[in-house]
N, C-alpha and C positions, 0 to 999 in steps of 0.2 A: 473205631468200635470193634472191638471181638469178637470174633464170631461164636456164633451161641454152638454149645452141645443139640444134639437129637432130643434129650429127656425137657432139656429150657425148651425147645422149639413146640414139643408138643404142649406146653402151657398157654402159648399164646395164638390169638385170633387168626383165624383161619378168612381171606378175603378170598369172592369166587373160586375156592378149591385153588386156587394156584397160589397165593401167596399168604407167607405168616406175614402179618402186622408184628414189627421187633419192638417200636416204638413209635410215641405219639413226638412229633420235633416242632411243631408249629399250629396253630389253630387263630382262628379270628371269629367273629359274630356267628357266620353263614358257610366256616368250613375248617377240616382239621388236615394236619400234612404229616404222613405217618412214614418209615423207614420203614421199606419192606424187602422183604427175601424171598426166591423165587423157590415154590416146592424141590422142583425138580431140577433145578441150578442152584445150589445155595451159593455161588458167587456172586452171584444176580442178584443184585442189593438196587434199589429202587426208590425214590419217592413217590408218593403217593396222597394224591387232592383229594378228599373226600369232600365235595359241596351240598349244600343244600339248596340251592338255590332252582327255579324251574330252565331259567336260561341258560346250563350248565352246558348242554350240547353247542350252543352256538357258540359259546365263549371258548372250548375245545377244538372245535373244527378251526377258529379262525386262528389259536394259538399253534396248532399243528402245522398251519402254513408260514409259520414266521422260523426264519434260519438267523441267526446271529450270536456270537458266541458267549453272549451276556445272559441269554434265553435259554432256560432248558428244552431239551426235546422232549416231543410227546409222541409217548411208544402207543401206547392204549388209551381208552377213553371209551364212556358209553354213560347210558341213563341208568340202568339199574345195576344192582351188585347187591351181594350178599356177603355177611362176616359171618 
């Protein structure tokens, strides 16, 4: 994927002040998985879970302890957030 221009980036969703939402790449029932780039790194390109779900923390904490190379790593995580 390309990296966007300054003038594309300020078009699109801003998630907790740190990241543009580039794109939406996957979604199911109860959650969407968005391509994101880091304000203040734009190399810093990301996926990103957005869940609905209320057991969201616990399913987080226990994915952040799994290491294997099939598994993404989990940089961040939390209950609330704002776009």
């Amino acid at each position: 994927m390309k990296q966007l221009g300054l003038s594309e980036l300020k078009k699109r969703p801003i998630f907790n002040s740190k990241y543009h939402l580039i794109a939406t790449i996957g979604k199911s029932v109860d959650s969407k998985v968005y391509l994101a780039q880091e304000i203040q790194k734009p190399s810093n390109r990301s996926a990103f879970k957005i869940m609905q779900k209320e057991d969201t923390l616990w399913y987080s904490e226990h994915l952040r302890k799994l290491e294997h190379k099939n598994i993404v790593k989990v940089l961040e995580y939390g209950q609330k957030g704002f776009i």
